[in-house]
PLY file of the C-alpha trace (Angstrom):
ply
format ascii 1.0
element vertex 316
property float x
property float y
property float z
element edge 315
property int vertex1
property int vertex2
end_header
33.16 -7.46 15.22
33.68 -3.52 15.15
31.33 -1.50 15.08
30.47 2.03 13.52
28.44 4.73 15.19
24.70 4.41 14.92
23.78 8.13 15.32
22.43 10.93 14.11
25.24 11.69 12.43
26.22 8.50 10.45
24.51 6.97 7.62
23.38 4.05 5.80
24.24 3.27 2.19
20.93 1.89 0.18
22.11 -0.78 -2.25
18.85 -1.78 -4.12
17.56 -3.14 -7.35
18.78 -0.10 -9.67
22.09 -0.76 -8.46
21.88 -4.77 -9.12
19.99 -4.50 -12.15
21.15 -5.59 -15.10
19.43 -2.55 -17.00
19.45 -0.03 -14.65
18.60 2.63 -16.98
15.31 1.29 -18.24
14.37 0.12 -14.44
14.97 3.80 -13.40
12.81 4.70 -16.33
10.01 2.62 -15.37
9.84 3.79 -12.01
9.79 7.62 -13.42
7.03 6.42 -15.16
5.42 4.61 -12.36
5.30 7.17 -9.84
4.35 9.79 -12.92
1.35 7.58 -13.61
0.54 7.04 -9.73
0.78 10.59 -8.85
-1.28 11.53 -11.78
-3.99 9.27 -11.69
-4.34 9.08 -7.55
-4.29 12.75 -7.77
-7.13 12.98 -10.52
-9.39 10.17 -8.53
-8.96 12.62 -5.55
-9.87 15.77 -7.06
-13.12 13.73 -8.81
-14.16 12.19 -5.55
-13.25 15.91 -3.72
-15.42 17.90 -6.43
-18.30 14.98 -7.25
-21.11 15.29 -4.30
-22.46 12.09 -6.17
-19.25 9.98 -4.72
-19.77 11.26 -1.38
-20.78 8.21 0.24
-19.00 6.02 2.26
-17.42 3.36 -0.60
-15.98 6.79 -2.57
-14.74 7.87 0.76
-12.67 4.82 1.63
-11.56 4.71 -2.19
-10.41 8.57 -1.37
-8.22 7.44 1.59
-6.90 4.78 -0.33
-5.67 6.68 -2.96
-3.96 9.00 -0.45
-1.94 6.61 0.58
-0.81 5.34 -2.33
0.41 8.51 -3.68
2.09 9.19 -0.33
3.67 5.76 -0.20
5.70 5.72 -3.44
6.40 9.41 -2.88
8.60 7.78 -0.07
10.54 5.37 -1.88
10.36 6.13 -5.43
11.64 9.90 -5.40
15.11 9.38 -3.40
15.48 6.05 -5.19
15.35 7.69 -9.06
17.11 10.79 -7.53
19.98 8.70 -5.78
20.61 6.74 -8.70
20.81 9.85 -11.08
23.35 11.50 -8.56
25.20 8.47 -7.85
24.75 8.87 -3.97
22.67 6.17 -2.41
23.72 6.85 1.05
20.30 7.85 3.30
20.94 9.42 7.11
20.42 7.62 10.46
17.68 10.15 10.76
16.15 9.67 7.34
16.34 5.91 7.16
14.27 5.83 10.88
11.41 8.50 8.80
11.57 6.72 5.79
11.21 3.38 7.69
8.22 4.86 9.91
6.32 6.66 6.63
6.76 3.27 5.05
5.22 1.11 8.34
2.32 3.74 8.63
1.42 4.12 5.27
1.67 0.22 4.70
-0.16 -0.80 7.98
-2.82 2.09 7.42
-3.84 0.75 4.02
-3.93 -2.94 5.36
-6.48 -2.03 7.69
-8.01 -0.02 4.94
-8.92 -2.99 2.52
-10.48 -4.87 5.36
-12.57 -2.20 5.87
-13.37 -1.71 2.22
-14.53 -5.28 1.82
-16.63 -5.26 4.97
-18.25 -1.93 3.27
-19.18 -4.18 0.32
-20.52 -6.86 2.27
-22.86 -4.34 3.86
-23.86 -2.93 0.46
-24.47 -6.31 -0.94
-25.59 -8.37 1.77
-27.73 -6.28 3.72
-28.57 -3.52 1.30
-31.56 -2.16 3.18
-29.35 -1.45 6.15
-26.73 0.02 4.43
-26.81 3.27 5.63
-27.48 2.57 9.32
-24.21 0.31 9.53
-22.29 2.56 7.37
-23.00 5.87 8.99
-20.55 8.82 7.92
-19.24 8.56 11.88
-18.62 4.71 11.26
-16.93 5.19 8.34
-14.57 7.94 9.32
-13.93 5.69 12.93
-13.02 2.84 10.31
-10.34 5.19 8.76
-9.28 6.90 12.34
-8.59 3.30 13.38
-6.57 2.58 9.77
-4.36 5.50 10.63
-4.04 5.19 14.46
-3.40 1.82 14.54
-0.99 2.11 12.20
0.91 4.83 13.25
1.57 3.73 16.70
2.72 0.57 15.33
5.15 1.94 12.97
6.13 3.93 15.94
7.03 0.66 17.96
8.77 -1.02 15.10
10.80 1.97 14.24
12.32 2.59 17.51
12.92 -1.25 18.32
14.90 -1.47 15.31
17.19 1.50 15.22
18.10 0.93 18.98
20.50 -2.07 17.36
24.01 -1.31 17.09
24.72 -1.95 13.52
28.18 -3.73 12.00
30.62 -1.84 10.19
29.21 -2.21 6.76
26.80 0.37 6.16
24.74 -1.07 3.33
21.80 -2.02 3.20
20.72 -4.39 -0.01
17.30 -2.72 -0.29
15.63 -0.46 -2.11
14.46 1.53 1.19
15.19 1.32 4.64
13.16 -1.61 5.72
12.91 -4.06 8.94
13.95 -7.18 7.39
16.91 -5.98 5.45
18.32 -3.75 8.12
17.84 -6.14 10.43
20.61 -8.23 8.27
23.46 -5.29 9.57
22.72 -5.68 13.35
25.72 -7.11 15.55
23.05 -8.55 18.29
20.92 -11.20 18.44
17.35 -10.40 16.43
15.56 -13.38 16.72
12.89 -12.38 19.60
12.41 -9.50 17.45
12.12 -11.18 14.11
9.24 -13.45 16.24
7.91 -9.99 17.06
8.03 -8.89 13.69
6.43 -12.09 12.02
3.44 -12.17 14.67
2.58 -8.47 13.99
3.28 -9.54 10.31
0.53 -12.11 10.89
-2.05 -9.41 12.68
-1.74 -7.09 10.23
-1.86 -9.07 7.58
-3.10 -12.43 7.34
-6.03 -11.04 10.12
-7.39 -9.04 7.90
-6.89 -10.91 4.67
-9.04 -13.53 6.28
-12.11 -10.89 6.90
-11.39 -9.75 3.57
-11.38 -13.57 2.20
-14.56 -14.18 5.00
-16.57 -10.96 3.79
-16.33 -12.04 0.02
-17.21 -15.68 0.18
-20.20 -14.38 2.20
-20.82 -11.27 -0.81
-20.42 -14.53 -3.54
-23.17 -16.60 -2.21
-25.39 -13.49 -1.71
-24.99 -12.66 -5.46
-25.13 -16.04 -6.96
-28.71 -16.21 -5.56
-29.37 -12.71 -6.85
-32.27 -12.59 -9.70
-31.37 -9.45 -11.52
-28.39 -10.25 -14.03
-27.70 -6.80 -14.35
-27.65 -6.61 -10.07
-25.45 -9.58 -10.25
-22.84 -8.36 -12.47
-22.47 -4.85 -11.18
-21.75 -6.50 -7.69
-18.99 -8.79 -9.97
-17.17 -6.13 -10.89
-16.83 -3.89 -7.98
-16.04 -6.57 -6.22
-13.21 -8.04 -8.80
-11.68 -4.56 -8.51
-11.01 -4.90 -4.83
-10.15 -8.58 -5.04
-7.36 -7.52 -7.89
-6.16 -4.65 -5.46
-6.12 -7.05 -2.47
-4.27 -9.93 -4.31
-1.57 -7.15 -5.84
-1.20 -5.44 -2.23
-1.02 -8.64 -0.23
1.41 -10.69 -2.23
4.29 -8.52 -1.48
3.63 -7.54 1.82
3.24 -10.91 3.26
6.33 -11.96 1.57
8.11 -9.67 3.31
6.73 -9.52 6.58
5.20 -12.94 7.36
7.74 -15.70 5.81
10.61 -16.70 7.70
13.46 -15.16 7.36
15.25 -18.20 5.44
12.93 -17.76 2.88
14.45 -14.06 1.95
17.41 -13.04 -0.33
17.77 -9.23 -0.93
16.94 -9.70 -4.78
13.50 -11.07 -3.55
13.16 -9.03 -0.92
13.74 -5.81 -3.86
11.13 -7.53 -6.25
8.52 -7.83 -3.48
9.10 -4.45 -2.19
8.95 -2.74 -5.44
5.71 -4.66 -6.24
3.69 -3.37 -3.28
5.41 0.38 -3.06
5.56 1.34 -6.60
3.70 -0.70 -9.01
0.31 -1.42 -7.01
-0.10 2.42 -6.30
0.08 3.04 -9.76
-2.66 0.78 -10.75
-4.66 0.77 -7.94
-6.28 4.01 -9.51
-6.69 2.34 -13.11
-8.50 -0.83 -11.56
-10.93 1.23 -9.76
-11.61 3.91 -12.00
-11.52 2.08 -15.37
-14.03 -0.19 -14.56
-16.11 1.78 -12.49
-18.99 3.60 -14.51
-19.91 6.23 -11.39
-16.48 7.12 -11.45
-15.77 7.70 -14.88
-18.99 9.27 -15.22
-17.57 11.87 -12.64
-14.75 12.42 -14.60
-16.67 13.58 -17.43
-18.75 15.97 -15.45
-15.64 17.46 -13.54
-13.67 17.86 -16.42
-16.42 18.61 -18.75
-16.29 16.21 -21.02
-13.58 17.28 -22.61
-11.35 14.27 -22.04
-14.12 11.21 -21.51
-16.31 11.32 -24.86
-19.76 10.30 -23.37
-19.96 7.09 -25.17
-16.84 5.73 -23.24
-17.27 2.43 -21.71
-16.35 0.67 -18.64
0 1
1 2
2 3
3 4
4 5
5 6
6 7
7 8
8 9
9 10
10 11
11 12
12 13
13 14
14 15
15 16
16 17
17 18
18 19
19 20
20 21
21 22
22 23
23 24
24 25
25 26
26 27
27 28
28 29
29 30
30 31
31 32
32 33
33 34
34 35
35 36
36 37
37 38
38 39
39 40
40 41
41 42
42 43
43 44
44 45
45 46
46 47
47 48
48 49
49 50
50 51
51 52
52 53
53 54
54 55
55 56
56 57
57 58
58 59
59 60
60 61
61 62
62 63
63 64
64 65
65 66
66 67
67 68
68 69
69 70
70 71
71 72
72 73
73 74
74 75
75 76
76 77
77 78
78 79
79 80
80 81
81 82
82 83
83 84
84 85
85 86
86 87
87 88
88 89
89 90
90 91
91 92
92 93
93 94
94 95
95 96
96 97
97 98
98 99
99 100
100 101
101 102
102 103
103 104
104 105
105 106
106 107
107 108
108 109
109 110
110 111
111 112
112 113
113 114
114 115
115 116
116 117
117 118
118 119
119 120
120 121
121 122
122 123
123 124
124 125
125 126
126 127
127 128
128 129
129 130
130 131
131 132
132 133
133 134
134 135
135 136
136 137
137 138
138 139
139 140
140 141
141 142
142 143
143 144
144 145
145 146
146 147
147 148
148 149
149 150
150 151
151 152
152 153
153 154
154 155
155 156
156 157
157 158
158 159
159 160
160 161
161 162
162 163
163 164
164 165
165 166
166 167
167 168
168 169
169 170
170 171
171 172
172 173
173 174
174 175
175 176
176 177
177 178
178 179
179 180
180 181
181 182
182 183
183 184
184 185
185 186
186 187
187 188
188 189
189 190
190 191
191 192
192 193
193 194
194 195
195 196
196 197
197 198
198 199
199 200
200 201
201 202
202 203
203 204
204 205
205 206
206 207
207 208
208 209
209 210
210 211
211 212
212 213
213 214
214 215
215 216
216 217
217 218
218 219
219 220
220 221
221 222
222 223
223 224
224 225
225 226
226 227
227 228
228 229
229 230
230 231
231 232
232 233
233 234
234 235
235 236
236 237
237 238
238 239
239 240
240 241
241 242
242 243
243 244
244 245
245 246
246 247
247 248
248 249
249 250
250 251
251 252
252 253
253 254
254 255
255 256
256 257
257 258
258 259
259 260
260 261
261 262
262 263
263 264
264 265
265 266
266 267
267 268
268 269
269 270
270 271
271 272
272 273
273 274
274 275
275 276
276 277
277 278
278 279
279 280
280 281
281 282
282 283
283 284
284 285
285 286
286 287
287 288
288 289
289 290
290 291
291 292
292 293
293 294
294 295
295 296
296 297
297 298
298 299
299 300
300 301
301 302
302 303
303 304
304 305
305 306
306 307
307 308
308 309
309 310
310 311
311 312
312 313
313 314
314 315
């Protein structure tokens, strides 16, 4: 099979679910509005969590990083997705697909590690509330997050360069929205099946490990607050903890999907769905389900913006 030149200089073609859609127009209009609605409401939980001293504790200061990775995660894909499909150019550089592929690996693998983190924080706060502030230190916390990150980023690292050292096959597209392991992996003239194993048993580590200490930490937080006598106590714990849960389910659905079923199981419209789900629309909601149901939070709104946009009687 002939090949074409994998370098610097040549370029993929991204082929996605705008361009397969049957409505492309209102697709691309609900992705403006997505990322509008992520960037604007993981930018305002930011500035209240920045500006609040209240929320300066170590379950506000997880939320924080959270956000910041949603709203830098759909800035990757969602901008030069909208913008490609307005120009009519959906071709992305060697060098861009390999940052947009690392970015994507980081940001993903960073917030996996995240939500563990966040539900072991709850099952501090809940289970052992009286030790709460020995096991969640400021210096544990921010380790938790330097770990998120670090961890991460070295493993985007290792996936990134393992996959663009394939030469690829004369057809430059990619059926994806983004440049992405499993779909690129699809345009490589070598065998990839040691590296799909790879792929799926990293999949499983960062993924399915901690979805079972987020699963673990919660079953433990349930039975602690079914035996819990203050009703008011009981259903405060509910609802912070829903909040995650819904976050967790939304986050985890898509990723697994992609990284953690075989192969056979994929088809690029999937694969688009999937992607889209965990890249564009749980960033934008992420925010909502926090902050709409959070009274500490929305209560922090009102102070930092003066109550000019929260009326005090608002409920959560």
């Amino acid at each position: 099979m002939e090949l074409w030149n994998s370098t610097l200089g040549s370029g993929f073609i991204l082929v996605g679910i705008l361009d397969d859609s049957g409505s492309p127009e209102i697709l691309c209009a609900t992705f403006t509005a997505l990322y509008m609605l992520a960037m604007i409401s993981n930018g305002i939980l930011l500035l209240v969590i920045t500006m609040d001293a209240r929320l300066h504790v170590p379950m506000y200061l997880l939320l924080w990083q959270l956000s910041l990775m949603d709203l830098l995660l759909t800035s990757v894909i969602t901008p030069k997705a909208v913008t490609d499909f307005l120009l009519k150019d959906n071709t992305i550089s060697f060098g861009g697909c390999a940052l947009q592929m690392f970015l994507e690996l980081t940001l993903g693998g960073a917030e996996d590690l995240l939500l563990a983190f966040m539900a072991y924080d709850r099952y501090v706060a809940i289970c052992h509330p009286l030790n709460y502030m020995t096991f969640m230190k400021p210096r544990i916390c921010w380790l938790g997050v330097f770990i998120s990150w670090t961890l991460a980023s070295l493993s985007a690292v290792g996936y990134t360069i393992y996959t663009m050292q394939y030469p690829f096959c004369k057809s430059r597209k990619i059926r994806h929205l983004f440049c992405e392991i499993p779909p690129l992996l699809k345009l490589a003239c070598a065998d990839t099946s040691k590296y799909e194993l790879m792929v799926y048993v990293m999949g499983v580590i960062f993924l399915l490990l901690p979805l079972a200490a987020i699963l673990s930490s919660y079953t433990l937080i349930l039975l602690t607050v079914l035996h819990m006598p203050s009703h008011e106590g009981r259903k405060k714990a509910l609802v912070t903890c829903s909040s995650h849960l819904t976050v967790v389910g939304m986050w985890y659905r898509g990723a697994s999907f992609m990284y953690v079923l075989p192969s056979s199981f994929h088809s690029p419209k999937q694969d688009n769905i999937f992607s889209v789900f965990y890249t564009i629309v749980t960033p934008a909601l992420n925010p909502l389900i926090y902050s709409l149901r959070n009274k500490e939070v929305t209560g922090a709104l009102r102070r930092v913006l003066g109550g000019r946009l929260l009326p005090e009687h608002s409920t959560v």
